[in-house]
C-alpha positions as CSV (number, residue, x, y, z in Angstrom):
1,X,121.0,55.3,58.8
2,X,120.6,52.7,56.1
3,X,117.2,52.4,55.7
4,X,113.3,53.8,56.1
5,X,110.0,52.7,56.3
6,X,107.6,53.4,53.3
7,X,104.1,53.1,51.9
8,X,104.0,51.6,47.8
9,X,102.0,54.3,45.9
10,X,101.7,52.6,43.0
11,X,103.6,51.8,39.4
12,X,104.3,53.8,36.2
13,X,106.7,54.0,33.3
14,X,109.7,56.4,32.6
15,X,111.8,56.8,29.5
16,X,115.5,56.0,29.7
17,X,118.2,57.6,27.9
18,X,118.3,55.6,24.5
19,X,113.8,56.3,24.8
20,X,113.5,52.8,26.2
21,X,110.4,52.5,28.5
22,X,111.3,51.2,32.0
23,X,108.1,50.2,34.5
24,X,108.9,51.4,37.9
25,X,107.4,51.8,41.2
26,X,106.7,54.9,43.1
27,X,107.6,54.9,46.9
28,X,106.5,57.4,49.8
29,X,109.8,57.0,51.6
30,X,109.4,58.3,55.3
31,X,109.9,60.4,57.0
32,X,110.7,58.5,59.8
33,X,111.6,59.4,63.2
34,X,114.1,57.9,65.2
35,X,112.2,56.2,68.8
36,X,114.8,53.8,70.4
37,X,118.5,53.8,69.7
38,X,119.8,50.4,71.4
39,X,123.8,49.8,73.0
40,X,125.4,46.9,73.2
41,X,125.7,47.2,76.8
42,X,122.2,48.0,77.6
43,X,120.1,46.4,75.0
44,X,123.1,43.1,74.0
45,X,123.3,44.4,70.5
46,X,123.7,47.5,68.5
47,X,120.4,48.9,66.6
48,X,118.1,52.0,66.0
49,X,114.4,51.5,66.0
50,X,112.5,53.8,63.7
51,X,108.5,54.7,63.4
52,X,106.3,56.0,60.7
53,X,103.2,56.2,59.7
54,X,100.3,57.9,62.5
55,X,98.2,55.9,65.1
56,X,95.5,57.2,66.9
57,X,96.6,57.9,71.2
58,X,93.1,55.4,71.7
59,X,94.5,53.0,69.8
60,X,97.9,52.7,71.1
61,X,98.5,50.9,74.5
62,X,100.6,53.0,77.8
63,X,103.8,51.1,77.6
64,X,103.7,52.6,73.9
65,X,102.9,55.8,74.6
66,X,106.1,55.7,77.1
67,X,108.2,55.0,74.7
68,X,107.1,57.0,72.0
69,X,106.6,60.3,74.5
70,X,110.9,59.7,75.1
71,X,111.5,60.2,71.4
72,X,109.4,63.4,71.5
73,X,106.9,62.1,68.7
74,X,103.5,61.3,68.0
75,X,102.1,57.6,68.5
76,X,103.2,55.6,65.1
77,X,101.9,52.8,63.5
78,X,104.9,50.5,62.4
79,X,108.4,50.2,63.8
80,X,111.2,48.7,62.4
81,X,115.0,48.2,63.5
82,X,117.9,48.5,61.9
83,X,121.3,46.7,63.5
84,X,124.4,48.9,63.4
85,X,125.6,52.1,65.0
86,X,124.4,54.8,63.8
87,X,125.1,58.6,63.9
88,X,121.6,59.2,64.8
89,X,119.8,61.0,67.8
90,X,116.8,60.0,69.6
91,X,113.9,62.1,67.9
92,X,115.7,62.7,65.1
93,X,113.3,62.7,61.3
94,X,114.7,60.4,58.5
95,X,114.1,60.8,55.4
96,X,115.1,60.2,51.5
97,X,118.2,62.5,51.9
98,X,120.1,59.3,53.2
99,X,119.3,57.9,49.7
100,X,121.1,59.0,46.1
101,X,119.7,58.3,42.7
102,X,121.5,54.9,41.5
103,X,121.7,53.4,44.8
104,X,120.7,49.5,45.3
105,X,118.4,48.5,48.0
106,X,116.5,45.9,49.6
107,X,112.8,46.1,49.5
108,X,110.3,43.8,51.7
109,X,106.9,43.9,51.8
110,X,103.8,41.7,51.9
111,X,103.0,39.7,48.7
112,X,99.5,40.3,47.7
113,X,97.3,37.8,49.3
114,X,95.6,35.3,46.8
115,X,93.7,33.0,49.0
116,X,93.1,29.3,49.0
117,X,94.7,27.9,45.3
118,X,94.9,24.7,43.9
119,X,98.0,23.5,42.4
120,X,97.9,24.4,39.0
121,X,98.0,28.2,40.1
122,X,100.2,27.4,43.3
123,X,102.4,25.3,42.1
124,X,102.2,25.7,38.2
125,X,101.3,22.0,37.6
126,X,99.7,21.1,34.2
127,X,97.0,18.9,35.5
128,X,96.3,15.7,34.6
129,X,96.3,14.4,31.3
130,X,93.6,15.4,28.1
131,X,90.2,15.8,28.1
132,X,89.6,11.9,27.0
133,X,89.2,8.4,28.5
134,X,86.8,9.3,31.1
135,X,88.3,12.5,33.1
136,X,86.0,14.6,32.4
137,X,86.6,17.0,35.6
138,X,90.1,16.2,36.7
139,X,92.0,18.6,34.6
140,X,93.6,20.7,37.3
141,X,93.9,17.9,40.0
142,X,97.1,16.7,41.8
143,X,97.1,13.4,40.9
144,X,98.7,10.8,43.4
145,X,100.1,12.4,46.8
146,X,101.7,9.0,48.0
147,X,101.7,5.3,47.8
148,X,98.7,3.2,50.4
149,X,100.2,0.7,52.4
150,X,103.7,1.9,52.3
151,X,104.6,4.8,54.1
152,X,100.6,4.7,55.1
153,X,100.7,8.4,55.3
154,X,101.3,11.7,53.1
155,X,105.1,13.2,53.5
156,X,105.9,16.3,54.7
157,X,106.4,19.1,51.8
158,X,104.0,18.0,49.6
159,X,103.2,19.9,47.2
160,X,99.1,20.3,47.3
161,X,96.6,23.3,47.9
162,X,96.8,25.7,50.3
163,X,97.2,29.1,51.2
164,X,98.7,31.7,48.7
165,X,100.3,34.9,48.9
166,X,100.5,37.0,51.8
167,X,104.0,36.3,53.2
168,X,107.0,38.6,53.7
169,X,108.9,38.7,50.0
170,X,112.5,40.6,50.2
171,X,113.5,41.9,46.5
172,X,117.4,42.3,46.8
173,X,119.0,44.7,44.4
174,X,116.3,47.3,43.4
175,X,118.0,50.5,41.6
176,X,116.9,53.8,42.4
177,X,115.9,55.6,39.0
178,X,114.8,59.1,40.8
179,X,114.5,60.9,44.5
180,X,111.6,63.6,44.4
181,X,112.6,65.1,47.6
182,X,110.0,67.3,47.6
183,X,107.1,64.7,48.5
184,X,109.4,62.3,49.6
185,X,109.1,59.9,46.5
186,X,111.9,57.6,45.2
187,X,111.4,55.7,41.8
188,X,112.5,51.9,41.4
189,X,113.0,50.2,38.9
190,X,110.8,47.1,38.2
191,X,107.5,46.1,40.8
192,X,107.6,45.9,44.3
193,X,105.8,43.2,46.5
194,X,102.1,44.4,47.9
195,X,99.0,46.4,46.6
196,X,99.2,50.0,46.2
197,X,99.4,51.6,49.8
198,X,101.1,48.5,51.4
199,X,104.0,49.2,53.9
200,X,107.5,48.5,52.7
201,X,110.8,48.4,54.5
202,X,113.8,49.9,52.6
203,X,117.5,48.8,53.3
204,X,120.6,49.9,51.7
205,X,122.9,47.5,50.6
């Protein structure tokens, strides 16, 4: 396999070997269990689909509880799939032994949801001129979008308000500092995308 499913626990701060301080982040990594291995001939690619997390049975719909009752496992709440072959077998639990410390890996998550922001915060404009000749509450505004008569309308990819945050973020490159095998913890180095107890999806490069 070359990668899990995890939940973000939260960050901290380690000392390296010259006594630098290096912020981390603490991952629950797995373990997952193996619920769908696709072929090539059957499925038109090659993948393995992994679950984690728990689900209550009232919560999860038949066709799931079909599928997950063929792996041999309880109802889960997030699946992911990995493309490749794999020397996995249906059923099988995945955990942080498929991981070493100074590995790099992909992370994605779910950036922290901000809400509706103007463009100052969104967009890191600096607003519109002082605090003189009249504009007295136009300090964060956009300023012009467009010109009137000519195009008559605002073009596509403007930069304006809107919506901030909450949208799938993949960190490339993330070193592995530590595996506590233990609990299933592996230490990163630097922050992760999401608030503390988001899901995160782990791929080895």
């Amino acid at each position: 396999m070359k990668g899990l499913i995890g939940t973000k626990i939260g960050m901290t701060s380690i000392f390296g070997e010259q006594g630098q301080i290096i912020p981390c982040t603490v991952i629950e990594a797995g373990p997952c269990v193996v619920t769908q291995i696709k072929s090539k001939a059957k499925d038109g690619y090659d993948a393995v689909q992994i679950g984690y997390g728990t689900k209550k049975e009232k919560n999860t719909t038949k066709a799931l509880k079909g599928h997950f009752e063929k792996a041999q496992t309880a109802p889960k709440s997030k699946l992911v799939e990995f493309r490749g072959t794999f020397d996995v077998e249906l059923g099988a639990v995945v955990s942080t032994d498929i991981l070493k410390e100074g590995d790099k890996i992909s992370i994605s998550a779910n950036s922290k949801g901000k809400g509706f922001q103007g463009v100052v915060k969104r967009h890191n404009f600096s607003g519109v001129g002082g605090q003189t000749h009249g504009q007295h509450n136009r300090l964060r505004s956009p300023g012009s979008i467009g010109a009137c008569s000519t195009p008559s309308r605002v073009f596509k990819g403007m930069k304006m308000g809107g919506r901030m945050g909450n949208e799938t973020v993949k960190l490339p490159g993330s070193k592995i500092i530590k595996i506590i095998p233990e609990q299933n913890y592996i230490i990163v180095k630097g922050s992760v995308p999401g608030h503390n107890g988001a899901i995160v999806v782990l791929e080895k490069k």
